[in-house]
N, C-alpha and C positions, 0 to 999 in steps of 0.2 A: 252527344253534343248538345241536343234539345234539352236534358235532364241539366247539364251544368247551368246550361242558361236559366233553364227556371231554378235555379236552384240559389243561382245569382241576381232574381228578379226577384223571389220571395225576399231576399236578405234587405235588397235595397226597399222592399213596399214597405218592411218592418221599421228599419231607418227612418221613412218621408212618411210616415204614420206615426212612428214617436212625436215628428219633433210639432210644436205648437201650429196653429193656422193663426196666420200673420191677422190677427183681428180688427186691424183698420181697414181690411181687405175684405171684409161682410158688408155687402150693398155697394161695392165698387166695381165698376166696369171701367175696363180697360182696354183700348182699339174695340171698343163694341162686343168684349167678351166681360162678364162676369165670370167674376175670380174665385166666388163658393162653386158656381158650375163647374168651372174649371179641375179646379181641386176633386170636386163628386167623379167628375168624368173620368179624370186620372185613375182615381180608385174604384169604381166600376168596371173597366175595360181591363185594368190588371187583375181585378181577381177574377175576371172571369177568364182572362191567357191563364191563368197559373190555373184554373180548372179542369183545362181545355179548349181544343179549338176554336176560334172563333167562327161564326157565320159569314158569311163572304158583307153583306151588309154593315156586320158589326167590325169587320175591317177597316172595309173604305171608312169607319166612324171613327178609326183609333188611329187613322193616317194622318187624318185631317185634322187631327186633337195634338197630333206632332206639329203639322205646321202652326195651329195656333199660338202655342209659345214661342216661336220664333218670330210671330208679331207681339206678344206683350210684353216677353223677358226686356226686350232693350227699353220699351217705357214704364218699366217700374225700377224708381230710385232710389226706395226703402232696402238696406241693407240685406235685413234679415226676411224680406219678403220675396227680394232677389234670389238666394239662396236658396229659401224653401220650394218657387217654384222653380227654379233650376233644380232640385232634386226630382221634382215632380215631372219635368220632363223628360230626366235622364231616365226613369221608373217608365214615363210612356213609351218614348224610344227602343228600349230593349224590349218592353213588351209587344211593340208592331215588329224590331228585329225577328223576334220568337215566331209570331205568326206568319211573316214573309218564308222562315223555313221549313215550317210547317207546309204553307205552300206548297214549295218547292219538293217536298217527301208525298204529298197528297198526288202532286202531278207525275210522280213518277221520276223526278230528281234526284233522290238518296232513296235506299231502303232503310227501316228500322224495324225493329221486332215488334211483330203484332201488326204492322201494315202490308198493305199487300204491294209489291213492286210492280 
């Protein structure tokens, strides 16, 4: 089940890594988030789920990087900058999804091969 996911997490990183970073969005802060950060954070914390587990710290980091766009998505009114970070959330979201099952097999929730139940 973990395997489709990240299998569906690479495809969508590939996707939201094609497409252009909305350029009027360098040096812009938004609800007090800057939006190159934002963007870096996204793809930091993904390639490192699609590596492997994350650290219990680098968690709580990629949880909290979920709520962020649910404060900036709605005050950005640029179309195509809209879209871009809504892909970039939908990219963070499966990749905190990933790690909460990960959890969930680490604590003894599911077995999978090569862990120990």
């Amino acid at each position: 089940m973990i395997q489709k996911k990240l299998d569906a997490l690479a495809q969508m990183m590939d996707e939201y890594r094609a497409m252009p970073f909305p350029s009027r969005f360098r040096g812009l802060d938004i609800e007090d988030q800057d939006m190159v950060m934002l963007d870096a954070d996204t793809a930091g914390y993904t390639y490192r789920v699609l590596k492997g587990p994350l650290p219990a710290p680098s968690r709580g980091g990629l949880i909290r990087l979920v709520g962020v766009f649910e404060k900036v998505l709605p005050a950005i009114s640029d179309e195509y900058a809209s879209r871009y970070y809504t892909q970039a959330r939908d990219v963070a979201t499966l990749a905190a999804e990933i790690e909460g099952m990960r959890d969930k097999q680490s604590s003894g929730g599911e077995s999978s091969p090569g862990r120990r139940s």
